[in-house]
TIVOSE-610603 format. One line per 3 residues: number of its first residue (from 0); for each residue x, y, z of C-alpha. Coordinates in Angstrom, 1 decimal. Layout:
BEGIN
NUM) X/Y/Z; ... .
END
This chain:
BEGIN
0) 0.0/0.0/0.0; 1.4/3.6/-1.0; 1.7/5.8/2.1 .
3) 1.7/9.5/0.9; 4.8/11.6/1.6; 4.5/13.3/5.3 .
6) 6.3/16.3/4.1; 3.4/17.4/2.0; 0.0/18.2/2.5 .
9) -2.9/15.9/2.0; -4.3/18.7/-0.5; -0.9/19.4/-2.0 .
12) -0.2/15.6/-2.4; -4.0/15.1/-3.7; -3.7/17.4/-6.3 .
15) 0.2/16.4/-7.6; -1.2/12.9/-7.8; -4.0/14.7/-9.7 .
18) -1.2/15.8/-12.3; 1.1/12.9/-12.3; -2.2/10.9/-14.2 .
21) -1.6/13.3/-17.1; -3.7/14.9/-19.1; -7.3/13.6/-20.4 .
24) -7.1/10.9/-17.2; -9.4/11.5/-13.7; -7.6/11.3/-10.7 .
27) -7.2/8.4/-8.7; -8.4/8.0/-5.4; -6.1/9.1/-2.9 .
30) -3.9/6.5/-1.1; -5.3/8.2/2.4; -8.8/7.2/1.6 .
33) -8.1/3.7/0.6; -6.3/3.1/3.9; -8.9/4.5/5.8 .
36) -11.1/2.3/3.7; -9.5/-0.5/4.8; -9.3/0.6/8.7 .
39) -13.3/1.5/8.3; -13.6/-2.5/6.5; -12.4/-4.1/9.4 .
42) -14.1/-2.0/12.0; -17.6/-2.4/10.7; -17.4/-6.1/10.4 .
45) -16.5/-5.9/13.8; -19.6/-3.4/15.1; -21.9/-5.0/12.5 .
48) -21.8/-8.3/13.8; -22.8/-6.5/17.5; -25.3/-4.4/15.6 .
51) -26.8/-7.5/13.6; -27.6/-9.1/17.1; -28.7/-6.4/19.1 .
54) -31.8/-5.6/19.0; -32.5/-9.7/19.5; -29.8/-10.0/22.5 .
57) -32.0/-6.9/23.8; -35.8/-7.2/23.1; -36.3/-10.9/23.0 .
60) -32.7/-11.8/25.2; -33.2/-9.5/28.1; -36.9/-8.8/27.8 .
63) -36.6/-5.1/27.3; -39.7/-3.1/26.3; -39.8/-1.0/22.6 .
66) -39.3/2.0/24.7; -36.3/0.7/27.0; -34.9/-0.6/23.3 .
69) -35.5/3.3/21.9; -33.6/4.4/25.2; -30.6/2.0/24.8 .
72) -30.4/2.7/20.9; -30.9/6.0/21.2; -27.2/6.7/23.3 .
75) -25.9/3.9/20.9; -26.5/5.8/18.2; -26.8/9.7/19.3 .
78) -24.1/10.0/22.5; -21.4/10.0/20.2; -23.2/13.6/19.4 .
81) -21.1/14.9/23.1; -17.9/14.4/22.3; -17.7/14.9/18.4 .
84) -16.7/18.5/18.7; -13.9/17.8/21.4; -12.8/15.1/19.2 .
87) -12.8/17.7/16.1; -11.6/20.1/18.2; -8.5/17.9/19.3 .
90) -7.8/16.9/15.7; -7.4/20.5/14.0; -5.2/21.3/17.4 .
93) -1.5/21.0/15.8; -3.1/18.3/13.6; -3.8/15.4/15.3 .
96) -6.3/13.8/13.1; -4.7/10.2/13.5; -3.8/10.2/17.0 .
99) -7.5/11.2/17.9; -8.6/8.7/15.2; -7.0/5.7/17.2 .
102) -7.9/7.0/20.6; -11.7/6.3/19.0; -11.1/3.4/17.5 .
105) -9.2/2.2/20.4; -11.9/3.1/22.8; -14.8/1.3/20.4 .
108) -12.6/-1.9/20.4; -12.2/-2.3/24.3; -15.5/-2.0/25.1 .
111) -16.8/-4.7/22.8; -15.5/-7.5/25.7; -17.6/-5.7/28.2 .
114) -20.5/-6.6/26.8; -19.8/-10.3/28.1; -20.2/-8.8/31.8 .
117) -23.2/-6.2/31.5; -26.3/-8.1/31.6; -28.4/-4.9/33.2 .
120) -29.9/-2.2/31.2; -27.7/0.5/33.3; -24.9/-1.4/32.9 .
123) -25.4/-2.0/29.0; -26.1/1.7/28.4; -22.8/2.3/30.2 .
126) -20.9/0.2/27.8; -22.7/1.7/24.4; -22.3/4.9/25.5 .
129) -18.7/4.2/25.7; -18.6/2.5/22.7; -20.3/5.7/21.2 .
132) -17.9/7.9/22.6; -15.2/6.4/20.7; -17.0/6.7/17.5 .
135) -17.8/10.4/18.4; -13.8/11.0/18.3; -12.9/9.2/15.2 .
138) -15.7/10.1/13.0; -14.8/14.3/12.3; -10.9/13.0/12.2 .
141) -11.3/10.3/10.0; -13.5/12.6/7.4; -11.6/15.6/7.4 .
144) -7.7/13.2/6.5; -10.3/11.8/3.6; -11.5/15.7/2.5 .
147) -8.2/17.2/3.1; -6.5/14.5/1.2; -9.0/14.3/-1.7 .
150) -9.4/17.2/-4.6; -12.6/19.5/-4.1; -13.9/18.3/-7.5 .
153) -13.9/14.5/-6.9; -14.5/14.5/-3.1; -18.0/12.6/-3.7 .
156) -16.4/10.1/-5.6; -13.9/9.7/-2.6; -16.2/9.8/0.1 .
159) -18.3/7.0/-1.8; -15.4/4.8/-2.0; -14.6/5.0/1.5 .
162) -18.5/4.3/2.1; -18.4/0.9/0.1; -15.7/0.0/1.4 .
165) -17.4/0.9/5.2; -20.1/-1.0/3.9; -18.5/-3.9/2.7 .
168) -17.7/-4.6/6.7; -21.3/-3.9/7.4; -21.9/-6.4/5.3 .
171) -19.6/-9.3/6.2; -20.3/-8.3/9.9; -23.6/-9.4/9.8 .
174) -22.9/-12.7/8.0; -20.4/-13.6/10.4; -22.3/-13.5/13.4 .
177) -25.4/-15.4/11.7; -22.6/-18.2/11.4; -21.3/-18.0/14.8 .
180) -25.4/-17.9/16.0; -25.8/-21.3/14.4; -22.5/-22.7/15.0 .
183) -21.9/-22.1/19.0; -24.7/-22.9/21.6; -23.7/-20.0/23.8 .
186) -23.7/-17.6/20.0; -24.1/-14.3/22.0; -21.0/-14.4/24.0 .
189) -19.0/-15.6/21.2; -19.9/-12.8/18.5; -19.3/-10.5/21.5 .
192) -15.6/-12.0/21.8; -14.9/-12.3/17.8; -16.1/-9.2/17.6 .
195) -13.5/-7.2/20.1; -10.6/-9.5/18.1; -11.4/-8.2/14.9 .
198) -12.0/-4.3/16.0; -7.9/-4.8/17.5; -7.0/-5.5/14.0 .
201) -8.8/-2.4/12.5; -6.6/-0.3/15.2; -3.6/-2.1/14.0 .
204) -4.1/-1.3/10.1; -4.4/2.5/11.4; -1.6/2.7/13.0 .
207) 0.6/0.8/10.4; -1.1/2.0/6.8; -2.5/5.5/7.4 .
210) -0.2/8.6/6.9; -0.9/11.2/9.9; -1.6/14.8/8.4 .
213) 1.2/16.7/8.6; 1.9/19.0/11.7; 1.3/22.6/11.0 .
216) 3.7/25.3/11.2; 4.3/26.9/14.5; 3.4/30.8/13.4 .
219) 0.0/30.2/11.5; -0.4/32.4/8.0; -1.4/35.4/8.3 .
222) -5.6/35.4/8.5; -5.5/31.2/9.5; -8.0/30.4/11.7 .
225) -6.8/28.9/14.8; -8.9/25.5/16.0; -10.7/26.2/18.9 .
228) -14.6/25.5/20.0; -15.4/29.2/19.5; -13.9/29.1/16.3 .
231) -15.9/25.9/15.6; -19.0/27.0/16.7; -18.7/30.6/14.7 .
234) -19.0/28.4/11.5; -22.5/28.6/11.6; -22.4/32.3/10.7 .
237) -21.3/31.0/7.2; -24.2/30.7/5.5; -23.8/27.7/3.3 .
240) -22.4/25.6/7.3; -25.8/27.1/8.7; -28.3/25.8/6.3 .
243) -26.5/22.5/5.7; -26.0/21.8/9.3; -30.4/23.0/9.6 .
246) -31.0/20.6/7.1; -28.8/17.6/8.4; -30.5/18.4/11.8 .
249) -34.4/18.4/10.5; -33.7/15.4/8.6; -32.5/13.5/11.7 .
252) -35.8/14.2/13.4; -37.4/11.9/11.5; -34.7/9.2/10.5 .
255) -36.0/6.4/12.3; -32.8/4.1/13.4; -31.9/0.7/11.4 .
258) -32.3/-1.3/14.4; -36.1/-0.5/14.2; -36.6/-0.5/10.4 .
261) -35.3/-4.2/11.4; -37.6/-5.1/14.0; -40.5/-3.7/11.9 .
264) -39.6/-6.3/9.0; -39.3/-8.9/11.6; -42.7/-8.4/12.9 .
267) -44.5/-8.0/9.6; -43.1/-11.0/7.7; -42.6/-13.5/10.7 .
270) -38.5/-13.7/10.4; -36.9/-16.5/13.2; -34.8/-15.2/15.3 .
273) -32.0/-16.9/13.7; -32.2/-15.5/10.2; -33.0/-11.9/11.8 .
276) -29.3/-11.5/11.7; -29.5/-11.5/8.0; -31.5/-8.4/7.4 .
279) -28.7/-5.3/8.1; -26.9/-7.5/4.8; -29.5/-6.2/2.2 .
282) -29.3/-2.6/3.4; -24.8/-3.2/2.9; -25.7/-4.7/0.0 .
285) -27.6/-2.0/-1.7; -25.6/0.9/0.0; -22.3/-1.3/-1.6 .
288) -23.5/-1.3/-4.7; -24.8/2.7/-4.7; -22.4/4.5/-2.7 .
291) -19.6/5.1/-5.5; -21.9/5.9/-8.2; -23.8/8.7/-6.2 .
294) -20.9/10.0/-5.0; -20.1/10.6/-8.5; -23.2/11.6/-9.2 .
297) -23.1/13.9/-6.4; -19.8/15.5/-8.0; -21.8/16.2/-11.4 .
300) -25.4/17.5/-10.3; -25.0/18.5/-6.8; -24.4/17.2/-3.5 .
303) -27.4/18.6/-1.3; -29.4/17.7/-4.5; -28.7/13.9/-3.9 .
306) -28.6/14.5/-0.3; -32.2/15.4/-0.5; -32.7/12.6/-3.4 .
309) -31.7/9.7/-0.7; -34.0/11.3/1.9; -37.4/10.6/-0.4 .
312) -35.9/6.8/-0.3; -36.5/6.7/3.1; -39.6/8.0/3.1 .
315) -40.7/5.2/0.6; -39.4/2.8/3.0; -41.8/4.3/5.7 .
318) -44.4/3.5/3.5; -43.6/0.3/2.6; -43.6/-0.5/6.2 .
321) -47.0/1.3/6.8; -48.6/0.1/4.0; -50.5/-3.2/4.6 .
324) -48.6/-5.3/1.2; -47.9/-8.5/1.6; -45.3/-9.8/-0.9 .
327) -42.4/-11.5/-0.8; -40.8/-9.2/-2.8; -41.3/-6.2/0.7 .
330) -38.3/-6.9/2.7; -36.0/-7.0/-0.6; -37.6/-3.6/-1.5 .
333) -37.4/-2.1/1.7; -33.7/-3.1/2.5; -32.8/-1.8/-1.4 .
336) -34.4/1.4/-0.7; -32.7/1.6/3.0; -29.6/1.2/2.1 .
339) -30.2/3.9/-1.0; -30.8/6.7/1.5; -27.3/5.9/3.1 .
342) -25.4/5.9/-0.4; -27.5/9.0/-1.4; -26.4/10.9/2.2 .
345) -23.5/9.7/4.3; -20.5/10.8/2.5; -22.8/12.7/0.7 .
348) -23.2/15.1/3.4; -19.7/15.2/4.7; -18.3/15.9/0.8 .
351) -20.6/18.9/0.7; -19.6/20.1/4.1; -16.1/20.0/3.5 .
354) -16.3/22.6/0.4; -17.8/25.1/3.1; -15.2/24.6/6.0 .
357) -11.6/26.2/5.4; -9.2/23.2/5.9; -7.5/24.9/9.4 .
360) -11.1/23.5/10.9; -12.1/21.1/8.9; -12.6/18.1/11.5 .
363) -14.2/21.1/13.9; -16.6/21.9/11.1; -17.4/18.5/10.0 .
366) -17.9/17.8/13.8; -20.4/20.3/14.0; -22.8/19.4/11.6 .
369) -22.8/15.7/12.7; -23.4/16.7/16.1; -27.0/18.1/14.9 .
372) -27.7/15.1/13.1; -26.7/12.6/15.8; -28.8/14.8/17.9 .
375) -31.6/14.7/16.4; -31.1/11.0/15.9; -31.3/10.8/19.0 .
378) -34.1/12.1/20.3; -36.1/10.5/17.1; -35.5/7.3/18.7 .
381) -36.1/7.6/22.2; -39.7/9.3/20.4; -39.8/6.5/18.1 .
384) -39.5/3.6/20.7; -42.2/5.9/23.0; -44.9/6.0/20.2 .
387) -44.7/2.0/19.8; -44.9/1.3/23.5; -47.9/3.4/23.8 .
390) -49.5/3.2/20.1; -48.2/0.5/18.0; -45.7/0.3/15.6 .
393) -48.0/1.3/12.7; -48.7/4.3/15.1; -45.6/5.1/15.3 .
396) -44.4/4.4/11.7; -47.6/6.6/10.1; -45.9/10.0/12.4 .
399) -42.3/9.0/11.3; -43.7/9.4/8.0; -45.6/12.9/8.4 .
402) -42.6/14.4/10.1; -40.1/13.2/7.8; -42.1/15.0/5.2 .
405) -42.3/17.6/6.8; -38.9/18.0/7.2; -37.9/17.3/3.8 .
408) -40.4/20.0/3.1; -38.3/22.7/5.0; -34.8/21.3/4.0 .
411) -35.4/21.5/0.4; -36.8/25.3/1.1; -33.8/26.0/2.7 .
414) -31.4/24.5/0.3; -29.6/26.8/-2.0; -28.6/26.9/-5.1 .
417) -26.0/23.6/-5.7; -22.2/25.3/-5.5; -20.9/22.9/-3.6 .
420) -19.4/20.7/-6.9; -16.6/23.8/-7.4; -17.2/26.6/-4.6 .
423) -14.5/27.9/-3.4; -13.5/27.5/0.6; -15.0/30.5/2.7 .
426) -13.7/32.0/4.9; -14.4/32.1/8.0; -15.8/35.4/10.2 .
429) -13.7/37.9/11.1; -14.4/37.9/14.8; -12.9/33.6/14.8 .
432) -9.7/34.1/16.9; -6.7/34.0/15.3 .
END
């Protein structure tokens, strides 16, 4: 594997690799993002299979309640939102994008043996949250090394390999632990151990295989922003931050987690506990399969355009789910259309962030807009899991379905006209300290 030389840039080295190809050729992806690839492979096989097995372990396992499943999901998926900005934060701070990268991948990786131990809902909640808090400092990091190493006019494309190969993990993850479920008697436990051996080999490939950005020098340029939460948080007087990180936020209100679009199939079409493992694979599958050629697509019409685009996927999977069809043909529809809304919107997202956020804050400014969504993630599941306990899970489907369009409503009138495929950086307001 080619390891980019530390004495440049990631953008300078992007764009020399960009000239070595000659003329009339497209860049290649940049070494930094198929490293990170790699490190993101091996780390989602590892929380996939824990993810795959879940919900079961929880609900059917431990006898929790939809809303005591909402709570637990809820921190597993939105407390990562606390500590993104401090992990941001502590990457643009002389940096440090690696360092805090394998501090949240570490992190992730030891808590996955604690899970052996916690058989309370406290005690599991403890755990997750931990888990989530390592996530929270990798995620900025690991996106701003693949933006600041990838040229402004390809960064979809980038971003969308990185996702497959993400995605790819998700989807061996879950494979795995449907073997180890019908292999070992005792199946929980042992995806739980195979799962904490495989994360320590996704920290390993970091720390071997991906270059560490370059430190910068000690007297900043004249007019560079210094990293700093202030500074961070003064990003949303730029216009294009503000209505991306409003429209990431809205959208989150009514993006019901994939641990309950799960559990919905489950119930409708009578899946064994044994095969429920299974499901998460068709949403990898499809978001696989989709994530490069939106990204490109992304690159060529606009990225808050596709944004938007995988958004109306979801909301056909709501109502799939609400609607009262009964085919064989639902749960391969719903998991295709699933895993479309992730290809259509996670790197998605993050590429068009990344041409509004000067490169001196980049993992602060990506931070910040993930922070919203996770939010709001957050607090749509602990509503969602609350609407099933006391309505039913058509009840609570039919209001995920009105607020989502809703949302979509206001995110699309607050969108602007697409720039983001060759805008410039802004910069950021005069009052950031310097």
């Amino acid at each position: 594997m080619y390891v980019a030389d530390s004495r440049s840039t990631p953008a300078t080295a992007a764009t020399a690799a960009a000239r070595d190809l000659g003329p009339g050729r497209r860049a290649a992806v940049a070494p930094t993002v198929l490293a990170l690839g790699t490190v993101s492979l091996v780390t989602d096989v590892s929380s996939e299979m824990v993810t795959a097995v879940l919900p079961l372990y929880l609900v059917a396992g431990l006898g929790l309640s939809p809303l005591g499943f909402g709570l637990l999901d809820g921190v597993y998926n939105g407390f990562s939102a606390l500590v993104r900005l401090v992990g941001g934060h502590l990457a643009d701070r002389g940096g440090r994008h690696k360092t805090v990268a394998a501090l949240g991948y570490g992190l992730s990786a030891l808590c996955k043996p604690l899970l052996l131990v916690a058989g309370s809902l406290p005690l599991i909640g403890a755990v997750l949250a931990a888990d989530r808090t390592g996530k929270g400092l990798r995620t900025a990091p690991r996106d701003a090394l693949i933006s600041l190493a990838s040229p402004e006019e390809s960064r979809g494309r980038a971003f969308g390999v990185h996702r497959a190969m993400d995605t790819a993990g998700a989807l061996i993850g879950p494979l795995v632990a449907f073997l180890i479920l019908r292999q070992v008697a005792d199946g929980y436990d042992a995806v739980f151990t195979v799962s904490f051996c495989v994360a320590a080999v996704g920290v390993l490939v970091l720390l071997l295989f991906v270059p560490s950005r370059p430190q910068p020098p000690a007297v900043p340029a004249e007019g560079a922003p210094r990293a700093s939460l202030k500074a961070a948080l003064a990003l949303l007087r730029v216009p294009d931050v503000r209505r991306l990180a409003l429209c990431a936020f809205l959208l989150g209100l009514a993006t019901v987690s994939d641990s309950f679009v799960y559990l919905l199939l489950q119930r409708r079409l009578g899946v064994t506990d044994r095969w429920f493992a299974l499901l998460p694979i068709g949403t990898a599958a499809a978001f696989l399969l989709l994530a490069v050629p939106l990204g490109r697509l992304a690159d060529r019409v606009g990225r808050r355009r596709v944004f938007l685009g995988g958004h109306a996927a979801l909301l056909l999977v709501y109502g799939a789910l609400l609607s009262g069809w009964q085919s064989p043909a639902l749960p391969y529809l719903v998991l295709a259309l699933h895993g479309g809304f992730y290809a259509a919107t996670d790197g998605v997202l993050m590429a068009a962030a990344a041409g509004s956020v000067p490169a001196e804050l980049r993992s602060s400014g990506l931070a910040l807009i993930q922070t919203g969504q996770a939010l709001a993630r957050f607090g749509c599941s602990i509503a969602f899991g609350a609407a099933w306990t006391a309505w039913g899970d058509r009840w609570a489907v039919g209001a995920a379905t009105a607020v989502l369009a809703v949302c979509a409503a206001a995110a699309f009138a607050l969108q602007p006209a697409d720039r983001d495929t060759a805008s410039p950086t802004p910069a950021v307001p005069e009052e950031t300290p310097v």
